[in-house]
C-alpha positions in Angstrom: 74.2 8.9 140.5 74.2 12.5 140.8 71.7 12.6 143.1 73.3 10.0 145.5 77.0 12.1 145.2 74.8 15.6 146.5 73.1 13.1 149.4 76.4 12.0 150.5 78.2 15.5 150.3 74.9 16.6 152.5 75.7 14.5 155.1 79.0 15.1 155.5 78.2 18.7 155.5 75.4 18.2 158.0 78.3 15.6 160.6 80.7 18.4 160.4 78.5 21.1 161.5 77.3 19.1 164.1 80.7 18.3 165.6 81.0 22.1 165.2 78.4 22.5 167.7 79.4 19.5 169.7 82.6 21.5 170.2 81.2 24.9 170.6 78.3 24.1 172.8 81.7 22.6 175.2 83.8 25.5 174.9 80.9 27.7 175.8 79.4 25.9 178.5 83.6 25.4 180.3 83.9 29.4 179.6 80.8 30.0 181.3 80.8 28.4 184.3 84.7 29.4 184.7 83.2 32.8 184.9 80.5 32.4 187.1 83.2 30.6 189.0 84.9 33.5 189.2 82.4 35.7 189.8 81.5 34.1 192.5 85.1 34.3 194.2 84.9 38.1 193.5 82.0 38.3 195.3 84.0 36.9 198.5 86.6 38.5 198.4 84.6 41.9 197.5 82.2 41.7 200.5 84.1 40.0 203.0 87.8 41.1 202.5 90.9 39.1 202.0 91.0 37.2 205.5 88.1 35.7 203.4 90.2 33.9 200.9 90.0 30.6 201.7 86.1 30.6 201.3 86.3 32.0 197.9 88.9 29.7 196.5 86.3 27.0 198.3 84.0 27.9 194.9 84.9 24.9 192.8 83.7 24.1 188.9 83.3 21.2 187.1 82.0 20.3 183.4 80.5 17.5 181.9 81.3 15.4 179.8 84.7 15.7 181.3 86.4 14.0 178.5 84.9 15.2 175.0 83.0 17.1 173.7 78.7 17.5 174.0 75.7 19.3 172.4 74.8 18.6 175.9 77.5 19.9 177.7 76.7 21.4 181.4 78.6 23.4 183.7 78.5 22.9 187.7 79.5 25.5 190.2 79.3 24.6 193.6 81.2 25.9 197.6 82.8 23.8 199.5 81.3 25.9 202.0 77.9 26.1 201.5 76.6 27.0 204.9 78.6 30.1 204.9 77.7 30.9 201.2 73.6 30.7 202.2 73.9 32.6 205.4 75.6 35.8 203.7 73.4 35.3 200.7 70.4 35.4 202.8 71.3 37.8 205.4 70.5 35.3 207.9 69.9 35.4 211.2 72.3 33.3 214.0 71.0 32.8 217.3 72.4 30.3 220.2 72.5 26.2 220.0 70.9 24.3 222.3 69.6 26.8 224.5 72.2 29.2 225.3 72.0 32.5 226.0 75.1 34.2 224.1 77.0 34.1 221.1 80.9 33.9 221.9 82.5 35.8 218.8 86.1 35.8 219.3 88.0 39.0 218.8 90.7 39.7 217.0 93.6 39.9 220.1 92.3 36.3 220.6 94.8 34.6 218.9 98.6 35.0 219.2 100.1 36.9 216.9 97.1 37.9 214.9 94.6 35.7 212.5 97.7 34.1 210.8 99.3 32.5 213.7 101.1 28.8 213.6 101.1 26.3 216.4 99.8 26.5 219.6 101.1 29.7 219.9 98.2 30.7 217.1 95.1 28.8 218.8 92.3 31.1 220.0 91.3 31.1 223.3 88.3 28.6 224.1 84.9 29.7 226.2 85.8 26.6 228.1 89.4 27.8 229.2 87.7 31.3 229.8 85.5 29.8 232.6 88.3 27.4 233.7 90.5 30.3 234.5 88.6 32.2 237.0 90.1 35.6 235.7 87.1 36.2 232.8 84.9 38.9 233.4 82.3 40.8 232.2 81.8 44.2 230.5 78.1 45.4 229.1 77.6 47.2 225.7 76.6 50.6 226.4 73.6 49.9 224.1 72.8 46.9 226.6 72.7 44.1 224.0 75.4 42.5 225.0 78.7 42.0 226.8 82.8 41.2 225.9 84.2 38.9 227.6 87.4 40.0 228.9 91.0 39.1 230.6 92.9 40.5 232.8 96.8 41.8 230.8 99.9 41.4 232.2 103.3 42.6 230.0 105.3 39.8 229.5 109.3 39.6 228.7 110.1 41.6 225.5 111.0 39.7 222.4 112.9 40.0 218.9 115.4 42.6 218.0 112.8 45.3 218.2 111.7 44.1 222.1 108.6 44.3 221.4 105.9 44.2 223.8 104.7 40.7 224.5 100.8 40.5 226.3 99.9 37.8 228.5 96.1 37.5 228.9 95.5 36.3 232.1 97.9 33.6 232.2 95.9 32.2 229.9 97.9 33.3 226.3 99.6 35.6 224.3 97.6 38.0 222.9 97.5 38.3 219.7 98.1 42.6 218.1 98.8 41.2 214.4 100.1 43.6 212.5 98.2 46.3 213.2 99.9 50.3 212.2 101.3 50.9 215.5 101.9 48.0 217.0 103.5 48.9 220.2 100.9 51.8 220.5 98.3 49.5 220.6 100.5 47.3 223.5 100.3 50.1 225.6 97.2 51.3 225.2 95.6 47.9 226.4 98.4 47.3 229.3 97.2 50.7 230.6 93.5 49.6 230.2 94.9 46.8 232.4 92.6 44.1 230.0 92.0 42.4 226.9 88.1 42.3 225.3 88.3 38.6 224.3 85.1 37.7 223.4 81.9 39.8 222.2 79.1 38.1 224.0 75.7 38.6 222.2 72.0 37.3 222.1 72.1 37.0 217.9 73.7 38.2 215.1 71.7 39.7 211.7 74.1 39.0 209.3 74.5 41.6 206.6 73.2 40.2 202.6 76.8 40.7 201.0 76.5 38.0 198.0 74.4 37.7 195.0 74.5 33.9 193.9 71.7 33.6 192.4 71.3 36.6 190.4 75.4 36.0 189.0 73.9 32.2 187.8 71.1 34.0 185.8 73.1 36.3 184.5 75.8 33.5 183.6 72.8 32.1 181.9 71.7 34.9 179.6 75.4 35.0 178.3 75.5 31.3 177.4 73.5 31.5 174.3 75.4 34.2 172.7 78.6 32.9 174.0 77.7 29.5 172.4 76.7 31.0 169.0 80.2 32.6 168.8 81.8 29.5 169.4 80.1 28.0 166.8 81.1 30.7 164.7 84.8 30.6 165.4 84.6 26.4 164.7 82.8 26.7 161.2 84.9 29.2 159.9 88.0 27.1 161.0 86.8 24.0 159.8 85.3 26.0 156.6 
């Protein structure tokens, strides 16, 4: 008999350390990946700046199980916008589609009232509305890669309490000064230029390596096992 009271007092010894671990092994793996979630969105914002917001946040996390708790718990971290992710990972290379010539990269007066514009007062200007104008025309990089793609400026009728300058690109649209240091500075300068650089026109872009996926998921990795055994720490000394 006293042999089957220390078998049973075993096991239940042995069950509670293993749902210990069952709930260690899921605290570790969901504080884990919420770092390498993290992480990952630092590494956006970092390298890219703040416009770049939106494709940080678009790093999402999920673990498994999702309800309960696992010895086999995993973590998944994945972007919502994955082609962007790879290409600054990679330092890739961008060329053309279907055999054009030029990249159109849109500057930043092409859009009313800056990046952050509403309506259709905050829509870039197209390539197609470029050519449909007439008024586009051409100016080549000194370095001959290249061109930008410009408008012709008119003022328009000053606005707002301030009046500020309003800039009409070639009948086309407003252009867009954001809120640059020196707004109205920047108004004149371009309306005594007499045009707007609208687009930079250019053969391929070599995109700079800014992010680091991979190595943040192996380091994520070598900080799960120590991460893990603390857990299980913590959970047998409360359950202790």
């Amino acid at each position: 008999m006293r042999l089957s009271a220390v078998v049973g007092d075993l096991r239940k010894a042995l069950a509670e350390e293993v749902r210990a671990g069952e709930r260690a092994a899921s605290r570790a793996v969901r504080a884990e990946t919420d770092a390498l979630k993290t992480e990952l969105r630092g590494q956006v914002t970092g390298s890219l700046g703040g416009k770049a917001r939106g494709i940080a946040n678009a790093w999402r996390s999920q673990v498994f199980p999702r309800t309960g708790v696992s010895l086999r718990a995993a973590g998944l971290v994945w972007s919502k916008t994955p082609l962007v992710i790879d290409a600054f990972e990679r330092g890739a290379l961008i060329r053309p589609k279907g055999g054009g010539r030029f990249l159109a990269i849109a500057t930043g007066f092409n859009a009313a009232r800056g990046w952050r514009g509403r309506g259709d007062k905050g829509l870039r200007v197209t390539p197609a509305q470029m050519v449909a104008s007439g008024q586009g025309f051409l100016r080549p990089f000194r370095s001959g890669r290249g061109f930008v793609w410009c408008l012709p400026l008119r003022q328009g009728t000053q606005t707002g309490r301030r009046r500020r300058t309003r800039l009409i690109a070639g009948g086309v649209a407003e252009v867009g000064t954001a809120n640059r240091k020196g707004r109205e500075a920047w108004a004149r300068g371009l309306l005594e230029q007499g045009m707007v650089p609208m687009f930079l026109l250019l053969p391929q872009v070599k995109l700079t390596k800014r992010l680091d996926v991979r190595g943040a998921s192996l380091r994520a990795l070598r900080r799960l096992p120590r991460r893990f055994l603390t857990a299980w720490e913590a959970e047998t000394a409360r359950t202790g």
